[in-house]
N, C-alpha and C positions, 0 to 999 in steps of 0.2 A: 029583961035587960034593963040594966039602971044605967043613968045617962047622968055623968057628974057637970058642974054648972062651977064654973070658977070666977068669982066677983073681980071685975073688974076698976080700981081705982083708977081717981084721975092722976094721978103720979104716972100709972102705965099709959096714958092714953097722952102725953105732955112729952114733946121731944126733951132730951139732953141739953142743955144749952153748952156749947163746949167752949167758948170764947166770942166778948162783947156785951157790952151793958144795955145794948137797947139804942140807946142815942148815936144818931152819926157824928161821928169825929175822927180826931186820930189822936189814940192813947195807947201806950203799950203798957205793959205792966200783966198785974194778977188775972187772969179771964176774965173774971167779975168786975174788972174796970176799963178792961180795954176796950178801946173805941175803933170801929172801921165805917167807910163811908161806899156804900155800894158793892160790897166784896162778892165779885165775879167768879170765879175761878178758883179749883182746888184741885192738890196733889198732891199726893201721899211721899212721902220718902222712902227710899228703898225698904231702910229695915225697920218702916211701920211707924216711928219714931216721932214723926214731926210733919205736923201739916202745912205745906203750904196755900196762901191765901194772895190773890190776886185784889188787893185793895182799890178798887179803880177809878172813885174819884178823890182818893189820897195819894194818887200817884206812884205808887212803890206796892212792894210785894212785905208779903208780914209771913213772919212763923211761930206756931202754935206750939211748945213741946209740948207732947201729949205726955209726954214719961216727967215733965217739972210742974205740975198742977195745972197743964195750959196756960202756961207761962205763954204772954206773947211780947214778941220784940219784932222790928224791922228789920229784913234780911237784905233786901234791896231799896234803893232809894231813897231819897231825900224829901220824899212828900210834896216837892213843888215839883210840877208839869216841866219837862223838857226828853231829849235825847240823847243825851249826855253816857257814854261809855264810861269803862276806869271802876274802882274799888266798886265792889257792892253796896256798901253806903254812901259814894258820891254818884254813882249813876242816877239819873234822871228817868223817868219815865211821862208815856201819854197816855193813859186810861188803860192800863193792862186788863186783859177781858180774859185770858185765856191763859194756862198754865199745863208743863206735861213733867212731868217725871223723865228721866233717860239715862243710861248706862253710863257709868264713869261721874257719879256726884254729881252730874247736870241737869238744870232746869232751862227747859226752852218757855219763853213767858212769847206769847201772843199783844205787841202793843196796838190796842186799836187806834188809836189817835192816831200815831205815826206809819199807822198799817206798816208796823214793824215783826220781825220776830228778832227775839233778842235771847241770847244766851249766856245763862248764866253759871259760872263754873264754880262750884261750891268749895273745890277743893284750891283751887288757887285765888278766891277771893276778888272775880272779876266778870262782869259785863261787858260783852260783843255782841255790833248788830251781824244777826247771822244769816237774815235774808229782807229785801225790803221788797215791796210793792213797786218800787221807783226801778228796781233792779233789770236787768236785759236780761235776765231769765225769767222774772216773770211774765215779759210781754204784754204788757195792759193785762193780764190775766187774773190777778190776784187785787178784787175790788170786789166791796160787800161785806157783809160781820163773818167771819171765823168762827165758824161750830167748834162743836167737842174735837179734841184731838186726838189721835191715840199713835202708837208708837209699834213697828215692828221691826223684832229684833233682824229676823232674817236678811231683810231687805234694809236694812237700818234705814228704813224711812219714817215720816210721821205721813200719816193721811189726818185731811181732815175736811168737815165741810163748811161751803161756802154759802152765804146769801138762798139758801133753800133751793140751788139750780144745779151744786155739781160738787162732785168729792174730789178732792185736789190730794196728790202725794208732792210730796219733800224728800227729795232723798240727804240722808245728811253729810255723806264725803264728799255726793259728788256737784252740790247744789242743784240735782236737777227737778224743775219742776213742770208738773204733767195736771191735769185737768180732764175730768172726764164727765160731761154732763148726763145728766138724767136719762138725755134721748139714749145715749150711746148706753147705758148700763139697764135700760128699759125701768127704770125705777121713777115710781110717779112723786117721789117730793124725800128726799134725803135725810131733811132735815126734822 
């Protein structure tokens, strides 16, 4: 039996760089010059197209086309820290940590500063807060960093975890939101 042996380059052993030059900033433009400072969060677009990037301490959310040379521009935000609803480019953000994909051109962005979630509507060109931490639905319940998100169609809810204690769903028509910790799901750490 002969055993082939295939050399390995460091070119294969060297991730992609797909967008950002190395230095924190904030620059848009060609890949190889854009700047992001802390970038949190990513999410793919429906048809594969375009990455989103949760820029988080640039304040605003950036996109990648992966199909324009990783062209990148600002998709949401104004780069200065606030909570400011309205156009996608005058909405304001507070350290977006978190980003999800979802049905109908929408992006739900996780703001941690503001322990906000905020919705952003790709096809009508606008930012709403769509659920707060401060909210009577969440009950004091919704305190701690915001894990991975992830999104189910059936139940059109998003689950997600919390502070390494408990997985939280969202339902998205009907705001309701639920909590289930470790003890109750016998699961020794979530996160």
């Amino acid at each position: 039996a002969t055993t082939e042996i295939y050399p390995l380059s460091l070119h294969d052993a060297l991730p992609i760089l797909v967008a950002g030059e190395g230095e924190a900033g904030y620059r848009d433009g060609p890949f190889y010059q854009a700047q992001f400072n802390h970038p949190s969060g990513l999410a793919l677009s429906a048809d594969g197209s375009k990455l989103y990037v949760a820029d988080r301490e640039n304040h605003c959310v950036r996109q990648i086309d992966l199909e324009n040379n990783n062209a990148v521009t600002t998709l949401a935000g104004t780069g200065k820290k606030g909570s400011l609803d309205g156009p996608l480019l005058q909405a304001t953000f507070d350290s977006p940590l978190r980003l999800l994909t979802l049905p109908e051109n929408r992006l739900l962005v996780y703001d941690d500063g503001a322990q906000d979630f905020r919705m952003l509507d790709l096809t009508q060109n606008k930012t709403t807060l769509y659920f707060s931490a401060a909210s009577p639905e969440a009950k004091g319940a919704l305190a701690g960093i915001v894990g991975p998100m992830v999104y189910n169609l059936k139940e059109d809810a998003v689950y997600f975890t919390q502070s390494a204690k408990s997985i939280c769903r969202l339902k998205l028509k009907t705001k309701e939101f639920s909590v289930f910790t470790h003890d109750s799901l016998k699961l020794p750490n979530p996160l």
